[in-house]
C-alpha positions as CSV (number, residue, x, y, z in Angstrom):
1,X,-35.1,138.3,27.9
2,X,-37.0,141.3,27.8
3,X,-34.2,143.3,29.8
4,X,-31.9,142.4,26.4
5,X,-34.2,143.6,23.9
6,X,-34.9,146.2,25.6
7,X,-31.4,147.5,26.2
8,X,-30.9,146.4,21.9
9,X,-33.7,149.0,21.0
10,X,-31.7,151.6,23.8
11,X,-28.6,151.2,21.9
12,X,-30.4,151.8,18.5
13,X,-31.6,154.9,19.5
14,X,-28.2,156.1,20.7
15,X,-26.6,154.8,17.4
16,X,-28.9,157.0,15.6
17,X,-28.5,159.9,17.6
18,X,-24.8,159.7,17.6
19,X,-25.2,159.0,13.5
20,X,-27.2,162.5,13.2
21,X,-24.8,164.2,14.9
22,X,-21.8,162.7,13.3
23,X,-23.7,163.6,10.3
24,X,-24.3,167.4,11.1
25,X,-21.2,167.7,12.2
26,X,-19.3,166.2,8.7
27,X,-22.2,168.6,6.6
28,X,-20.9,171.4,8.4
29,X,-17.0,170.4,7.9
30,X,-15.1,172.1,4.8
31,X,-13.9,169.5,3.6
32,X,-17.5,167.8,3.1
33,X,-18.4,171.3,1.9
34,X,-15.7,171.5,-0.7
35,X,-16.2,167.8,-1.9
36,X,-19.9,168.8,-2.2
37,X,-19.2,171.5,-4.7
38,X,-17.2,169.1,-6.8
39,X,-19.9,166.7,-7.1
40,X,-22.1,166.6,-10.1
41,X,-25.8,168.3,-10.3
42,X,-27.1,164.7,-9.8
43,X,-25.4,164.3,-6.2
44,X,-27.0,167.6,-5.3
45,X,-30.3,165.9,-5.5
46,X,-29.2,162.9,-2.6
47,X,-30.2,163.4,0.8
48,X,-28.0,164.6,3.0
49,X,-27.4,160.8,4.7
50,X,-26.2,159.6,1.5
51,X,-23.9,162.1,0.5
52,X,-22.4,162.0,4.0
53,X,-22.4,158.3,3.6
54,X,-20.6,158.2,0.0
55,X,-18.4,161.1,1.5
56,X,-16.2,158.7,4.0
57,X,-16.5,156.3,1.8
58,X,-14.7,157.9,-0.9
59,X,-12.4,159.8,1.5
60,X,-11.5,156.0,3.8
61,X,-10.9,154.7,-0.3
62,X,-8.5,157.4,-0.7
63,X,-7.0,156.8,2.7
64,X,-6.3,153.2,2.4
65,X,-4.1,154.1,-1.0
């Protein structure tokens, strides 16, 4: 049991270094840059995570039109 957990907590780590990459990588994209210009003062004030985060989600929503 202990081999299971501990291969859980591995993947965990790699999930979240693959997320801050992702992440960095979308930030540094024009498109994210462009959307991030449109976005009101308020957005400006979110974390970076969350505006990546709301960024696929709007841009999947406009996708799956």
């Amino acid at each position: 049991m202990a081999g299971s957990s501990f291969s859980r907590n591995e993947s965990s780590a790699g999930d979240a270094q693959i997320w801050q990459s992702l992440k960095r990588a979308i930030a540094s994209s024009s498109g994210f840059q462009r959307w991030q210009s449109e976005q009101d003062a308020q957005t400006s004030q979110q974390m970076l995570d969350q505006q990546v985060r709301r960024y696929l989600r709007e841009t999947l929503e406009t996708l799956a039109y």
